[in-house]
C-alpha positions as CSV (number, residue, x, y, z in Angstrom):
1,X,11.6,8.4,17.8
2,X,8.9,10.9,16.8
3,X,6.4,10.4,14.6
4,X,3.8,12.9,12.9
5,X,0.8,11.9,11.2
6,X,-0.9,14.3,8.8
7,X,-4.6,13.8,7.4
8,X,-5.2,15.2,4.0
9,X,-8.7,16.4,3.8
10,X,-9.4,15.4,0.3
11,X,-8.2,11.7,0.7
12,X,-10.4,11.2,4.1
13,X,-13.8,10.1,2.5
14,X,-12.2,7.4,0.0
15,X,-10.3,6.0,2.6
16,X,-12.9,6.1,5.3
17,X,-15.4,4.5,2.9
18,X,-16.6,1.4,4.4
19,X,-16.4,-1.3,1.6
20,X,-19.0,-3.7,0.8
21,X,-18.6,-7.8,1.9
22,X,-17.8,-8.1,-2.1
23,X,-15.3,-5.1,-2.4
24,X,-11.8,-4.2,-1.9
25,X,-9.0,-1.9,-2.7
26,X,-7.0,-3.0,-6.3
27,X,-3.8,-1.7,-4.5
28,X,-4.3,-4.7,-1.7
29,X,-4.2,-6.7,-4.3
30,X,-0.7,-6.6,-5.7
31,X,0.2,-8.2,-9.1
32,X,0.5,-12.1,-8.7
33,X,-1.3,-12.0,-5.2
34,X,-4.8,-13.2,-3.7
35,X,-7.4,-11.6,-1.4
36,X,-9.8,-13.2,0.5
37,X,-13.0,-10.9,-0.7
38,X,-16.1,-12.2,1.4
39,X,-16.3,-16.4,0.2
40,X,-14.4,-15.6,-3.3
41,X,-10.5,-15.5,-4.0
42,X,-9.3,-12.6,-6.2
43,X,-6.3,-12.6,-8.2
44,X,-4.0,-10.2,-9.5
45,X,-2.7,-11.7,-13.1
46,X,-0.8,-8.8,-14.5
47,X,-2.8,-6.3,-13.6
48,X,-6.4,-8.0,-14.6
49,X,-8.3,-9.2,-11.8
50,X,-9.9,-12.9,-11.8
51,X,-12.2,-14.5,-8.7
52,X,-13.0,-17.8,-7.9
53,X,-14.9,-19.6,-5.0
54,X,-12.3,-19.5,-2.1
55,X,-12.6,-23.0,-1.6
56,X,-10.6,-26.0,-3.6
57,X,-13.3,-28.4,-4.8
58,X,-11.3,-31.3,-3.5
59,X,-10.7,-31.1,0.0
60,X,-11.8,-27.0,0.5
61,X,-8.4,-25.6,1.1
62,X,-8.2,-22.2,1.1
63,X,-7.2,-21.2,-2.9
64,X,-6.4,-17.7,-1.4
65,X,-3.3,-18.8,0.4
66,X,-1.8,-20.9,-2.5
67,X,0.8,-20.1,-4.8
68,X,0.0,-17.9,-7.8
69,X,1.9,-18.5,-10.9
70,X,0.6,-16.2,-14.0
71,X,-3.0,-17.5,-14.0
72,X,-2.6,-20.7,-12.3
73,X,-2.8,-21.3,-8.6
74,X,-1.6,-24.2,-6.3
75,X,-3.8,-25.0,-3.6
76,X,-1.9,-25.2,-0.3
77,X,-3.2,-28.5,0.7
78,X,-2.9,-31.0,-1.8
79,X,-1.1,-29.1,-4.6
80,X,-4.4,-29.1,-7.1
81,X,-4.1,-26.9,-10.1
82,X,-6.6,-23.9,-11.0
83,X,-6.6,-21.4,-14.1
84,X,-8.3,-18.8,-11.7
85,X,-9.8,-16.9,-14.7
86,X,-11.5,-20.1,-16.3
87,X,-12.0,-22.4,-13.0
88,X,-10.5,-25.2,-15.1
89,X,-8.8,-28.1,-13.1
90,X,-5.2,-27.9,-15.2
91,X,-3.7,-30.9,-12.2
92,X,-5.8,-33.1,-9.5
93,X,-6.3,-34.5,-7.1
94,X,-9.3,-32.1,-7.5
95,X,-11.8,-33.3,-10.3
96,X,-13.8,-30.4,-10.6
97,X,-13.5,-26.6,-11.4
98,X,-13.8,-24.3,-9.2
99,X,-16.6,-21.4,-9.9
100,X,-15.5,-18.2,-11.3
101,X,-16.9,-14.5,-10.9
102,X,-16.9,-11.1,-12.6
103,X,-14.4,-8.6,-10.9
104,X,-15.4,-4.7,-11.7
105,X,-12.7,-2.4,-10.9
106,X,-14.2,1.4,-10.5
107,X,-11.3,3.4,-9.8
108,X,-9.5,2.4,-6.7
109,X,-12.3,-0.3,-5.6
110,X,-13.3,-3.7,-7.2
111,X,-16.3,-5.6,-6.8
112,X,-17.0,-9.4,-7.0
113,X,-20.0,-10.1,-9.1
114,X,-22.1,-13.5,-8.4
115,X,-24.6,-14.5,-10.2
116,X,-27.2,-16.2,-8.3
């Protein structure tokens, strides 16, 4: 089998640009997905992008691995229910909502924005 790679000049410094702990690529990201980005978990709900802490506030399971339905993830662990663009519990065991963050999306890259 051969193989031949070609580099196109005018993609190189994009895709050599080392991202930030809070950034990543929208197309790694693909509609009704999750990204671990740094400690947050970014969704892709029909092409809008939504972030929450990456941890489930009952047990920490890892929101980021669960199942994304529209805006509503299942953790993996317990099965607790998230709207990831509001943080709202919509079924327990889980009490409490997880925290939300701002996702910019400047052309190809997206950023997760924390408050402090």
């Amino acid at each position: 089998m051969q193989s031949t790679t070609h580099t196109n000049a005018t993609d190189s410094p994009v895709k050599s640009e080392a991202l930030k702990d809070n950034q990543f690529r929208i197309d790694a990201v693909p509609s009704g997905s999750a990204l671990l980005v740094g400690d947050a978990a970014v969704f892709n709900v029909g092409g809008s992008f939504c972030a929450t802490e990456a941890k489930c506030t009952h047990r920490g399971g890892p929101l980021n691995e669960g199942k994304l339905d529209g805006s509503t993830v299942t953790c993996p662990w317990h099965g607790t229910q998230f709207n990831v663009c509001t943080g709202a519990v919509l079924r327990g065991p889980a009490t409490e909502p997880v925290k939300t963050y701002r996702v910019i999306v400047e052309g190809e890259i997206g950023r997760v924005e924390k408050e402090n």
